[in-house]
BATORGU-784489 format. One record per atom (N, C-alpha, C): residue in one letter; chain; atom name; x, y, z. Coordinates in pm, 1 decimal, padded with zeros to 6 digits. Each point is the difference from the previous one (the first is absolute). Layout:
N
+----+----+----+----------+----------+----------+
: aa : ch : at :       c1 :       c2 :       c3 :
+----+----+----+----------+----------+----------+
:  A :  A : CA :        X :        Y :        Z :
...
+----+----+----+----------+----------+----------+
//
This chain:
83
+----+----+----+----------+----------+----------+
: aa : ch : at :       c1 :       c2 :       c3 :
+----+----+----+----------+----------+----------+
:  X :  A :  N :  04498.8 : -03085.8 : -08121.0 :
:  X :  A : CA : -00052.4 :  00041.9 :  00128.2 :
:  X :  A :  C : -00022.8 :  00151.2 : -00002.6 :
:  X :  A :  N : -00088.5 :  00052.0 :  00063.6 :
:  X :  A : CA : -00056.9 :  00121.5 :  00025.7 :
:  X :  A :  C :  00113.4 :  00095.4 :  00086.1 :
:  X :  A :  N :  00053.8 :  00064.3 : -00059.5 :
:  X :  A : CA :  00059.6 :  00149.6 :  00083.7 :
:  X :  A :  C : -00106.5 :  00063.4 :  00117.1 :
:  X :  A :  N :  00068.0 :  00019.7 :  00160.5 :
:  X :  A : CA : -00080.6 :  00041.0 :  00047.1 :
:  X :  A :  C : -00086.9 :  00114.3 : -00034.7 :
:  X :  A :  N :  00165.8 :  00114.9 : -00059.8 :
:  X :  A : CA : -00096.1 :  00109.8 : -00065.7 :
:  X :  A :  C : -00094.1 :  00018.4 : -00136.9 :
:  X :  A :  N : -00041.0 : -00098.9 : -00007.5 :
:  X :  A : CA : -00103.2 : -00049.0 : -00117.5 :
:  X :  A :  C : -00127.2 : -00016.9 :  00116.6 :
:  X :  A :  N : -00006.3 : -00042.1 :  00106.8 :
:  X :  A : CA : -00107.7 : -00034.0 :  00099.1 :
:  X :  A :  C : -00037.1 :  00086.2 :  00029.9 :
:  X :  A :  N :  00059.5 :  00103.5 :  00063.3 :
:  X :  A : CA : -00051.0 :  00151.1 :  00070.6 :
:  X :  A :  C : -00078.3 :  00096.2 : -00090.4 :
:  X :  A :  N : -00037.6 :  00026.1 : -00096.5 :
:  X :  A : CA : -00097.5 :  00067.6 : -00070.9 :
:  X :  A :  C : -00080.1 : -00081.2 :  00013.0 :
:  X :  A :  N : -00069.2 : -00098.1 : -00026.0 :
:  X :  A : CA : -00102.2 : -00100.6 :  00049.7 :
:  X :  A :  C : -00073.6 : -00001.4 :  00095.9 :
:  X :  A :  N :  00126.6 : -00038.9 :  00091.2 :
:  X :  A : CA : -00040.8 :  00018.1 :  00138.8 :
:  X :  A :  C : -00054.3 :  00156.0 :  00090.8 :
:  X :  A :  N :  00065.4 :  00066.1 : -00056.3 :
:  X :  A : CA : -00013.8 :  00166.7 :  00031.6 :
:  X :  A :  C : -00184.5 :  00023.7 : -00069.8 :
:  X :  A :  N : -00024.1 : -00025.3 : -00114.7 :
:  X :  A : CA : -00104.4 : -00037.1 : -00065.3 :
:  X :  A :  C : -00099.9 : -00048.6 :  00078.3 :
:  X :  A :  N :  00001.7 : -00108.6 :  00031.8 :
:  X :  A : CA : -00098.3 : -00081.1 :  00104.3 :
:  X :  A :  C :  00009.1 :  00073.6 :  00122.5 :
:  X :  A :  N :  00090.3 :  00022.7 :  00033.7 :
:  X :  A : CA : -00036.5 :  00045.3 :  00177.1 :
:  X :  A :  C : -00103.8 :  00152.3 : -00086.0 :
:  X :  A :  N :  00061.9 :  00071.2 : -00033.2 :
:  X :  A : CA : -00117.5 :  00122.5 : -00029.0 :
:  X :  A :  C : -00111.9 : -00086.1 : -00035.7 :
:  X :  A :  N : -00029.0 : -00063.2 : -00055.2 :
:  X :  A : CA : -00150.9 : -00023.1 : -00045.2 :
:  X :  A :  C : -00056.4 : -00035.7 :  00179.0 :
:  X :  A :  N :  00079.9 : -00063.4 :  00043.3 :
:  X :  A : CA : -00018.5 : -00060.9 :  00138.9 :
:  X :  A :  C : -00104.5 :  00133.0 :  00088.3 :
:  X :  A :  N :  00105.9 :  00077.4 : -00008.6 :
:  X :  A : CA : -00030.8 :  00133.0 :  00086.0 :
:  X :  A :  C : -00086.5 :  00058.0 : -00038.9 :
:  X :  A :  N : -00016.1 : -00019.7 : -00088.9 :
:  X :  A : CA : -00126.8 :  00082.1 : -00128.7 :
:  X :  A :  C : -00121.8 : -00069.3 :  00081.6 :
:  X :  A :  N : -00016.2 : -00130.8 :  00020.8 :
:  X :  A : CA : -00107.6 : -00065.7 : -00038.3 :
:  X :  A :  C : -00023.2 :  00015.4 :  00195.8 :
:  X :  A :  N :  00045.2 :  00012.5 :  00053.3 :
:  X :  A : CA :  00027.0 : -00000.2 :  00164.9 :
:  X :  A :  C : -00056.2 :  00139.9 :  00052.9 :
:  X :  A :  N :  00065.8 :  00100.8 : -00134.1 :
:  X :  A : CA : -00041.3 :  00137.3 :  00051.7 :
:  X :  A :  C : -00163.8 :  00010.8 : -00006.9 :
:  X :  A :  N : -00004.3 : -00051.7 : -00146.1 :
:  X :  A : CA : -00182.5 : -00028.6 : -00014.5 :
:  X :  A :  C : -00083.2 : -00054.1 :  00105.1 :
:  X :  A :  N :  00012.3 : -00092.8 :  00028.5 :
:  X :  A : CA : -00001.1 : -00069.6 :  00095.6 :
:  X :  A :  C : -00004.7 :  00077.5 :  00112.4 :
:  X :  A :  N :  00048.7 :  00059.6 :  00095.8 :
:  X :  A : CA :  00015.5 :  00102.8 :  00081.3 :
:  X :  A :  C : -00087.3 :  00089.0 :  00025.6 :
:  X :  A :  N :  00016.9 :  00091.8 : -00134.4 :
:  X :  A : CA : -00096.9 :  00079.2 : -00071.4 :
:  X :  A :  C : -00188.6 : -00023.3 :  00075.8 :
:  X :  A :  N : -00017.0 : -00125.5 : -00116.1 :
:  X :  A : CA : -00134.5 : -00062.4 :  00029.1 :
:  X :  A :  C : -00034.9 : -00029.9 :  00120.1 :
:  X :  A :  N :  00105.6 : -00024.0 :  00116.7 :
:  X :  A : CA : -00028.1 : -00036.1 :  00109.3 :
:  X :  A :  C :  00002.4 :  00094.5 :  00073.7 :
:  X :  A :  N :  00061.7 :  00135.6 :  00030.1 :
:  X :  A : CA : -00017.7 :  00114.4 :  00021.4 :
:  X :  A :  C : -00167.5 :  00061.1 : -00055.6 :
:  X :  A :  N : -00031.6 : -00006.7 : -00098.1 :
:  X :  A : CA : -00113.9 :  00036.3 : -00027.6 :
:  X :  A :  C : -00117.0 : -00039.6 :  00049.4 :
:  X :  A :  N :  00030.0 : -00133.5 :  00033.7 :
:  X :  A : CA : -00104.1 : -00073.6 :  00070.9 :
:  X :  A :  C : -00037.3 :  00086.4 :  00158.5 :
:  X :  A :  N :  00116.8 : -00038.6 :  00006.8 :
:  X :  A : CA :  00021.2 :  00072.9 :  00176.4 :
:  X :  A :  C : -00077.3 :  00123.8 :  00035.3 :
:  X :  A :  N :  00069.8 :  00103.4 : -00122.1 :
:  X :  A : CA : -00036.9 :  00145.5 : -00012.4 :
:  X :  A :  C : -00139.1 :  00008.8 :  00016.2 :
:  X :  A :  N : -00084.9 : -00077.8 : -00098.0 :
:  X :  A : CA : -00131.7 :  00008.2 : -00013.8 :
:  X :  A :  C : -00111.9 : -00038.9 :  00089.3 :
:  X :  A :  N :  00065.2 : -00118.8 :  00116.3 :
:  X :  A : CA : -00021.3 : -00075.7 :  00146.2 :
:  X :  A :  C : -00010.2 :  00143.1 :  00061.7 :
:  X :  A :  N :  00093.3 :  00052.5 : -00008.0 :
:  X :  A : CA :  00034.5 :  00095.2 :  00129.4 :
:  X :  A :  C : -00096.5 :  00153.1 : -00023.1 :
:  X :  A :  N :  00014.8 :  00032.0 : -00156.6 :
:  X :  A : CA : -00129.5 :  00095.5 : -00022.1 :
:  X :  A :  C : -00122.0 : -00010.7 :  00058.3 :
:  X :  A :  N : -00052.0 : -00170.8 : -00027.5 :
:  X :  A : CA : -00129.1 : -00015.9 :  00030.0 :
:  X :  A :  C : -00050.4 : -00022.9 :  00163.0 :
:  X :  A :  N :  00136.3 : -00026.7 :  00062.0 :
:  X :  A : CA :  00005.1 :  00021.7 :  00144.0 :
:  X :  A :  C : -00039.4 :  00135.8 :  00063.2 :
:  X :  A :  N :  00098.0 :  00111.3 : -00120.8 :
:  X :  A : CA : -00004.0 :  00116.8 :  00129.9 :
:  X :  A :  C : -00135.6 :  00066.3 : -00072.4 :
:  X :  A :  N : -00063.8 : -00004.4 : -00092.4 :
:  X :  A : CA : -00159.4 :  00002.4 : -00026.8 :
:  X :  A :  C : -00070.8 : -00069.7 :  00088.8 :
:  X :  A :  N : -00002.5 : -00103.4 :  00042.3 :
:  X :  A : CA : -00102.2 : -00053.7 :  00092.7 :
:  X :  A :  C :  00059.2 :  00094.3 :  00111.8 :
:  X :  A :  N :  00126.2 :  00026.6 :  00053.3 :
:  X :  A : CA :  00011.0 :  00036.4 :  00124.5 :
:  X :  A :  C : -00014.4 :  00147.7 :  00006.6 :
:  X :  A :  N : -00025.0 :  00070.9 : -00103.7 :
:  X :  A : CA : -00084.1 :  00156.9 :  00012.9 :
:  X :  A :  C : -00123.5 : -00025.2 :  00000.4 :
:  X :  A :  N : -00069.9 : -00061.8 : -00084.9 :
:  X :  A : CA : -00159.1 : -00059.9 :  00030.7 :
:  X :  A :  C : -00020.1 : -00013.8 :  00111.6 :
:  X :  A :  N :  00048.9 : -00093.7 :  00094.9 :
:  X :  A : CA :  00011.7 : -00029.6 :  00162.7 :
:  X :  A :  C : -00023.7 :  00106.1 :  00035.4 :
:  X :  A :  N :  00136.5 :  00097.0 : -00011.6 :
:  X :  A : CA :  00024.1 :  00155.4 :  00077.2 :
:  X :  A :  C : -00157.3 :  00073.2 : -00000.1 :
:  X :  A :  N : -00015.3 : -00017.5 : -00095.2 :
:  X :  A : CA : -00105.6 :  00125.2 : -00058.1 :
:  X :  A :  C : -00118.8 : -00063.1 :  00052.1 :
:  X :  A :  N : -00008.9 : -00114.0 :  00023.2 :
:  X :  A : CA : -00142.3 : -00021.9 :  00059.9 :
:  X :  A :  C :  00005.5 : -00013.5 :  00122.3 :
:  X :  A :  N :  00122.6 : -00015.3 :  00093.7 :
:  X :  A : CA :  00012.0 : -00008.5 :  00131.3 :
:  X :  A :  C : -00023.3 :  00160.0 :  00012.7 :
:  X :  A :  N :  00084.5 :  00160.7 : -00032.4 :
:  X :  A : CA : -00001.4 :  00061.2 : -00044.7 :
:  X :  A :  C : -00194.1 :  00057.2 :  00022.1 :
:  X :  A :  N : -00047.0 : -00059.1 : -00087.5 :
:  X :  A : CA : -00145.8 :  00051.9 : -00016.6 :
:  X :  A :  C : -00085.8 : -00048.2 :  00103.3 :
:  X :  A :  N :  00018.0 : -00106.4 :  00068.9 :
:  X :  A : CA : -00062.8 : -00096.7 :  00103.7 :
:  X :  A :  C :  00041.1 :  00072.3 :  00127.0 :
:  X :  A :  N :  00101.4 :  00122.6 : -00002.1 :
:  X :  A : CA :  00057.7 :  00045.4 :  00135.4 :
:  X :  A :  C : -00114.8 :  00105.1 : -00010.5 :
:  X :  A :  N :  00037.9 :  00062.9 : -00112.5 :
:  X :  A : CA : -00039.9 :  00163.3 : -00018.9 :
:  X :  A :  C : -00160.2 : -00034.3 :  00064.1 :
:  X :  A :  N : -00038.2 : -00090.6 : -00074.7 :
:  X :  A : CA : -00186.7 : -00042.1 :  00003.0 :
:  X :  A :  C : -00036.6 : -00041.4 :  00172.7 :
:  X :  A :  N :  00107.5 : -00063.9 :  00059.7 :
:  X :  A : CA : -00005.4 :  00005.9 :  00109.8 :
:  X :  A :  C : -00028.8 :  00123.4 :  00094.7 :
:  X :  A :  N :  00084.7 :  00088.1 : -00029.5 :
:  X :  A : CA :  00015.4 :  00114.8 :  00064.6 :
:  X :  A :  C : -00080.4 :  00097.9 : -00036.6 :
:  X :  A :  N : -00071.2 :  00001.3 : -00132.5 :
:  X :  A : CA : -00134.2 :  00056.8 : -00029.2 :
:  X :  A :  C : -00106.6 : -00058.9 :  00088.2 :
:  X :  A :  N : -00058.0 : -00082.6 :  00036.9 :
:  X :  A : CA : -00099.5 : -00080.5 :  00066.2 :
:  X :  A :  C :  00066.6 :  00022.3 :  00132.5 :
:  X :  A :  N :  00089.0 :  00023.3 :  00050.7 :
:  X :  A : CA :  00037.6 : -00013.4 :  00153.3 :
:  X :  A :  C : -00045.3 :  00183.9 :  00014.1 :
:  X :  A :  N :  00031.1 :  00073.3 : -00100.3 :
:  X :  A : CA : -00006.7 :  00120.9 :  00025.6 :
:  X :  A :  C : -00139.8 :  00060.8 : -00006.2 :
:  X :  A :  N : -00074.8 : -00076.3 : -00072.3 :
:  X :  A : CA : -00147.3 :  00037.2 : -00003.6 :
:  X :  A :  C : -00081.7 : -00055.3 :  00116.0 :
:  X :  A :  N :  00039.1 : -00136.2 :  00056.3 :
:  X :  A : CA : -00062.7 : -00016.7 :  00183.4 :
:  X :  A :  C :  00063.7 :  00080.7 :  00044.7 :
:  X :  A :  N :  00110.6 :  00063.0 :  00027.8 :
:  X :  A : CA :  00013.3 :  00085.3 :  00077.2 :
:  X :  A :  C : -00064.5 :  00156.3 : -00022.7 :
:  X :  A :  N : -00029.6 :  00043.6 : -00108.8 :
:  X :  A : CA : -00078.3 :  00092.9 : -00012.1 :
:  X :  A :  C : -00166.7 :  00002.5 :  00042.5 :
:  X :  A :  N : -00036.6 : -00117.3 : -00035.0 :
:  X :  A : CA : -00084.9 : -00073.8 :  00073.5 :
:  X :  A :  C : -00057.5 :  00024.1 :  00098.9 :
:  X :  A :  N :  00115.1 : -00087.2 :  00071.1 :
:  X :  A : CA : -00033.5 : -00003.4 :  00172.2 :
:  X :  A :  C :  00078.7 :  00155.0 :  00105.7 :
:  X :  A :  N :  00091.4 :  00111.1 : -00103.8 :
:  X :  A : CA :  00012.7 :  00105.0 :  00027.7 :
:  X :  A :  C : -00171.0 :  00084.5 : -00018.9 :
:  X :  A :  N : -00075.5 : -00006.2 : -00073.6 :
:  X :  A : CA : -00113.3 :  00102.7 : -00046.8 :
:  X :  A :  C : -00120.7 : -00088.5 :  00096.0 :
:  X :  A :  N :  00008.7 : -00142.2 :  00052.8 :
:  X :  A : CA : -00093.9 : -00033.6 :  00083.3 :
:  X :  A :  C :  00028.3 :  00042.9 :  00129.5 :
:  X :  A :  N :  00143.4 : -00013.5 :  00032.5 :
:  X :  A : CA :  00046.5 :  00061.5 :  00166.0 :
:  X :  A :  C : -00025.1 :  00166.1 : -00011.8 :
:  X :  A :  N : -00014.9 :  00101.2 : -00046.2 :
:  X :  A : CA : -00019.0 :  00099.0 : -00042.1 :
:  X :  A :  C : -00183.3 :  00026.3 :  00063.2 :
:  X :  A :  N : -00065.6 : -00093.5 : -00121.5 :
:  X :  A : CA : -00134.8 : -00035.7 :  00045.1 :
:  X :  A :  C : -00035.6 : -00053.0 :  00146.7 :
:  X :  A :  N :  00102.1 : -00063.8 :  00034.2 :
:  X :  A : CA : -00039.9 : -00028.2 :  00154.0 :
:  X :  A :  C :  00018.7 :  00065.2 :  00118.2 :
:  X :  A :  N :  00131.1 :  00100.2 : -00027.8 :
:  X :  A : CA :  00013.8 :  00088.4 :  00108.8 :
:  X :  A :  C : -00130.5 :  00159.9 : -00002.0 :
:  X :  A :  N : -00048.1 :  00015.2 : -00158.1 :
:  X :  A : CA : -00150.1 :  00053.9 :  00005.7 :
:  X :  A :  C : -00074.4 : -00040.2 :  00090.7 :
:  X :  A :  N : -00008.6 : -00121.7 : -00042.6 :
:  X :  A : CA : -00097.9 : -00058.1 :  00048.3 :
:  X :  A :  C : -00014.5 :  00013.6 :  00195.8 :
:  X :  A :  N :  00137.9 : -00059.1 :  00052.8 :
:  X :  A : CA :  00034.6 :  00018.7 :  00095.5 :
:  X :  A :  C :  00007.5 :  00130.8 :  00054.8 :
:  X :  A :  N :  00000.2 :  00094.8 : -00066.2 :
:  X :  A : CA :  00034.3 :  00161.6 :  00050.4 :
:  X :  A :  C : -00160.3 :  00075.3 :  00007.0 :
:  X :  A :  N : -00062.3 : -00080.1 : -00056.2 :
:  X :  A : CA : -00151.5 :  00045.9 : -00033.9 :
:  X :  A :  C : -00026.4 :  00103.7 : -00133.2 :
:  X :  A :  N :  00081.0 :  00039.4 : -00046.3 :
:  X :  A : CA :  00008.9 :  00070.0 : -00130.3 :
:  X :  A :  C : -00104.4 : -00035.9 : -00085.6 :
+----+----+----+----------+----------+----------+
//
């Protein structure tokens, strides 16, 4: 019959390979994740940057009718003043 302490190097043996193969494991699945989450916060600066450019472009075009209709009211109080 087998001495227990004949079992425990064996066994000590296997569980490391265990952990070994678990840590890998881990590892790869972490990486997965990592690379999910990169390609997330890239789309979500893309977003930024075009919401971002869609404001600015807004406020260019809001600012040019108002220059607009500032240089026509200008023209109309001429007009109105007899100038």
């Amino acid at each position: 019959m087998t001495e227990p302490k004949d079992m425990i190097v064996p066994m000590l043996k296997e569980i490391r390979s265990e952990v070994r193969e678990f840590r890998t494991e881990m590892k790869d699945d972490f990486s997965a994740v990592h690379k999910r989450l990169e390609t997330i916060e890239g789309r979500q600066k893309s977003f930024d940057s075009t919401l971002t450019a869609d404001t600015m472009m807004a406020k260019f075009v809001t600012g040019d009718f108002e220059e607009r209709i500032g240089a026509l009211e200008k023209n109309v109080d001429q007009l109105i003043k007899g100038n």
